[in-house]
N, C-alpha and C positions, 0 to 999 in steps of 0.2 A: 457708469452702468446703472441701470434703473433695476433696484431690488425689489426683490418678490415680498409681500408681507410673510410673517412666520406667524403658525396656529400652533398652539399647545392644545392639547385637549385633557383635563383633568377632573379629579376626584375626590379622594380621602386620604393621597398619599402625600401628605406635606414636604418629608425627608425626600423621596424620588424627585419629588418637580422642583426643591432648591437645587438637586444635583444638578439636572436637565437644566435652567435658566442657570447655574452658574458654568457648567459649559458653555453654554451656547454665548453669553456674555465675553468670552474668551474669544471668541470671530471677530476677526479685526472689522469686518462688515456691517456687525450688531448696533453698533453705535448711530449706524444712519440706517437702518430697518424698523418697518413697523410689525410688532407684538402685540398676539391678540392671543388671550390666554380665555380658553371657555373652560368655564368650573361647574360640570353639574352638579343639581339640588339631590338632596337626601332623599332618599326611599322611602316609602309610606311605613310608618313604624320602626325606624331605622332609630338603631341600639344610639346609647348619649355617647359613645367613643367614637363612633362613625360620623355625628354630626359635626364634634367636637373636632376631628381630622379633617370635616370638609369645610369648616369656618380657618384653621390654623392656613388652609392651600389658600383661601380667599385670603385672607390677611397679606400671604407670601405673594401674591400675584397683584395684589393693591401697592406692594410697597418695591416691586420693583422699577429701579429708574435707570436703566443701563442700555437702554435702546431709546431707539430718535422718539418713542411713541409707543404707550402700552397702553391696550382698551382692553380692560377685565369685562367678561358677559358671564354673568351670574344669572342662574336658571334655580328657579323656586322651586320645579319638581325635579325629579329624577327621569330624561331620558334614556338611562343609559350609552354604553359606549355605542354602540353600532350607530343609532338615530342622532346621537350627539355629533358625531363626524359627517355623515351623512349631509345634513341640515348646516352644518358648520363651514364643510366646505364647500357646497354648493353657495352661502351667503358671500363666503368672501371671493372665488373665483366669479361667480358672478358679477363682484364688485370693483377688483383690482385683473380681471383675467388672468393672473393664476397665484400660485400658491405655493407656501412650501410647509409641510405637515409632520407633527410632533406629538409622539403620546407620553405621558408624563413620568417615562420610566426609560426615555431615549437619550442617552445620553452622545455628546456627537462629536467629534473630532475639531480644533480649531479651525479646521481645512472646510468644515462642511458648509459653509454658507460660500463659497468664494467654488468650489466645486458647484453647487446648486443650482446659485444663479447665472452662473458663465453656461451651465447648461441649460437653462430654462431662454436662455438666449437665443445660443446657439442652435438650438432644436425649434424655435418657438414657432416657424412657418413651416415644419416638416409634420404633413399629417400621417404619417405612420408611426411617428413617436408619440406614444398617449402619455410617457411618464420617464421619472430618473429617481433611480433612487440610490441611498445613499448606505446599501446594506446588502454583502452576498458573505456567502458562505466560508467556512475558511475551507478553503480548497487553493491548494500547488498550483503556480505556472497555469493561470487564467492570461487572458489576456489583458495589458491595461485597461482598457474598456472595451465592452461590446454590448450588443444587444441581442435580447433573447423577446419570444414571445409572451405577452400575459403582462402584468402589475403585480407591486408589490406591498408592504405596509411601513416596514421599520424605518419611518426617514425618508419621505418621500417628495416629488413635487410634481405636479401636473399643472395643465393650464387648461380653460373653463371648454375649447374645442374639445379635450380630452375627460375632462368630468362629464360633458354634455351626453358621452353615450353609457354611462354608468348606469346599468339595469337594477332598478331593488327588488323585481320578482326573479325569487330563485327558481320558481317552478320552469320558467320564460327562458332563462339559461339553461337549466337542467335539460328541457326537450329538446333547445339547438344544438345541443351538445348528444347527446343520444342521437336525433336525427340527423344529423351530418358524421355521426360514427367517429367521432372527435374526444371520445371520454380518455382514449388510450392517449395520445398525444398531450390531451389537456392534464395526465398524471404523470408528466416528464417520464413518458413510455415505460408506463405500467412500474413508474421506481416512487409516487409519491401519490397519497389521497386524495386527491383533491376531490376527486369526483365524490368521495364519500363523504367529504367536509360541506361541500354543497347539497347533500341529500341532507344531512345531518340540520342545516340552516333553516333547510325545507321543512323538516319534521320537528323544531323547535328545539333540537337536542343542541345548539350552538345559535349564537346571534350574532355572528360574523358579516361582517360586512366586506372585509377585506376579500371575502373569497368570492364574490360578489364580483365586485372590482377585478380581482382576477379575471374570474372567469367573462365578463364583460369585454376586457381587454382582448383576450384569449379569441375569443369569437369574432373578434371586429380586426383579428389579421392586425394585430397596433404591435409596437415594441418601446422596451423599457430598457434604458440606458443605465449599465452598472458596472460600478468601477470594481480589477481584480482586489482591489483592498478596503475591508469598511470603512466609511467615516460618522459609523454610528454602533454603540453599542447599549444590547437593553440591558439593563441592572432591574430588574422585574419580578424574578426567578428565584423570589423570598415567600412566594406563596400571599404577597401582598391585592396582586390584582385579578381581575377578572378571567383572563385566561395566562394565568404566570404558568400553569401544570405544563409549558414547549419545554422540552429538553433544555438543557445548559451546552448541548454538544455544538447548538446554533453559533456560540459565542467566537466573535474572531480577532475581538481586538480593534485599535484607532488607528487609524493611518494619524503617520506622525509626522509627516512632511507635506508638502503642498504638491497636491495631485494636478499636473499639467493636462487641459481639454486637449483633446486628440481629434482631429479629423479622420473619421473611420466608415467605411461601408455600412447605409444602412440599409441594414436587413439582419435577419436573426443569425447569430455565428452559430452555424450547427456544432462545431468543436466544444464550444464552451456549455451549451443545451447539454451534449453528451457527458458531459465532465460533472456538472451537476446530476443530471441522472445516478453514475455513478456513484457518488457520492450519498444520494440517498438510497441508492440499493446497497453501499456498504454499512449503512447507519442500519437496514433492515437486517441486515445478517447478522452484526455485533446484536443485537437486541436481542433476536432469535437465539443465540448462543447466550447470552448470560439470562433468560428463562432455564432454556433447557440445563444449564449448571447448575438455579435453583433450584429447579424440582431435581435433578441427579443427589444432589447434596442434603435437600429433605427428605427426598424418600427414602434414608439411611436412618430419620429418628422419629417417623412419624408413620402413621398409616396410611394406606390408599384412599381412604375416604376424606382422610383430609387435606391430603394432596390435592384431592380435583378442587376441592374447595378456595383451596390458596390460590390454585392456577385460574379458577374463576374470578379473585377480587383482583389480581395480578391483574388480567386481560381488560378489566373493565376499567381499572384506572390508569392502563397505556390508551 
């Protein structure tokens, strides 16, 4: 079987991306895979522990030899994460026609390269599949695999038919989405933001790309192939990275046995769409409910005035 190369995309976080290459070294696959580890450059005036973190990842990504071939791309400025991926993996599915995608806080199951590529296979001449990824929710009695509509981020892999239609104006998404009346479906029916995550890219309040990608996929009728159990988990969730502030409720654990490809109808399994919906409308209610027992429980030793005040830095840092 002919393997997809593997991108790491990293930073300043030396401890994260020895975890990530010492997992992923653990794939009995790893050994005949080619490793491409891109290290963005430092920030303009970037404090001496930040530089000093992002020379330690270079050092770690120079010195690993546990795959058939590792090419370190070391970037003198700072892209950050969005333009780094972006430009990253446009360079190598361009080059190898497709990919398989790693951010330096993904840690992944021994099963995940043998899951990946058997699907990057398997799917490779079906243009309705844009992508597979290697991360869902923990959610009960999914089905072994299926597919849903849209793209995801945590562990993923596409191939270059499938990057090809990746939109980077969010404005351009934004309107097809609003004109086709598509915002409600495109927020797993009114249970998830996305649409505000995408307004939010627009208006520089986030530089996600993945939602991007989403919503690209989303629009283009594509489906994303995901197994009922992760084979990736982010360890990120230390306040270390760029967007670490996602809940920890995200988190589901490694498949710990080898996941068998299935032969399965493609098209998007409405059962499993709705199950995940759920899912995020039950995560909307637990939140709801432990607000409102904080303010129940401060407005027993505090005043009103400082109440709304709470409930304001509360609101703004969900």
């Amino acid at each position: 079987m002919q393997l997809a190369p593997i991108v790491i995309f990293t930073y300043n976080r030396p401890w994260h991306t020895q975890q990530v290459l010492d997992s992923l070294a653990l794939n009995e696959e790893a050994k005949d895979s080619l490793l491409y580890i891109y290290c963005d450059g430092a920030k303009d005036n970037a404090e001496e522990k930040i530089v000093k973190e992002i020379n330690q990842v270079r050092l770690i990504a120079k010195s690993e030899n546990r795959f058939k071939q590792v090419i370190v791309k070391e970037q003198t400025k700072n892209k950050g994460l969005a333009n780094s991926i972006i430009d990253g993996v446009t360079e190598i599915v361009n080059k190898y026609g497709s990919i398989i995608v790693l951010e330096d806080d993904i840690i992944v199951s021994n099963y995940f390269l043998k899951f990946m590529n058997e699907a990057l296979l398997k799917y490779e001449s079906e243009e309705t599949v844009i992508s597979i990824s290697a991360y869902i929710y923990p959610i009960k009695n999914l089905p072994t695999q299926f597919f849903i509509k849209g793209a995801d981020c945590w562990g993923w892999a596409t191939w270059k038919r499938g990057w090809d239609i990746f939109e980077c104006d969010g404005k351009k998404l934004l309107n097809h989405l609003e004109r086709k009346k598509l915002t409600y479906s495109f927020d797993f029916n009114g249970s998830y933001p996305y649409t505000q995550m995408l307004k939010n890219q627009i208006n520089g309040k986030n530089n996600s790309w993945a939602i991007r990608w989403n919503a690209s996929a989303f629009l283009n009728n594509k489906l994303t192939l995901y197994p009922n159990i992760s084979l990736v988990e982010n360890i990120g969730f230390d306040g270390s990275g760029t967007h670490s502030g996602i809940e920890k409720y995200h988190q589901a654990g490694l498949l710990e046995i080898p996941m068998v490809l299935k032969t399965i109808q493609i098209s998007e399994n409405i059962d499993a769409t709705k199950m995940i919906s759920n899912y995020f409308k039950t995560l909307k209610l637990n939140n709801s409910n432990k607000l409102y027992n904080i303010k129940k429980n401060i407005k027993k030793i505090i005043p009103e005035f400082a109440l709304k005040s709470y409930t304001q830095i509360f609101n703004k840092k969900k």
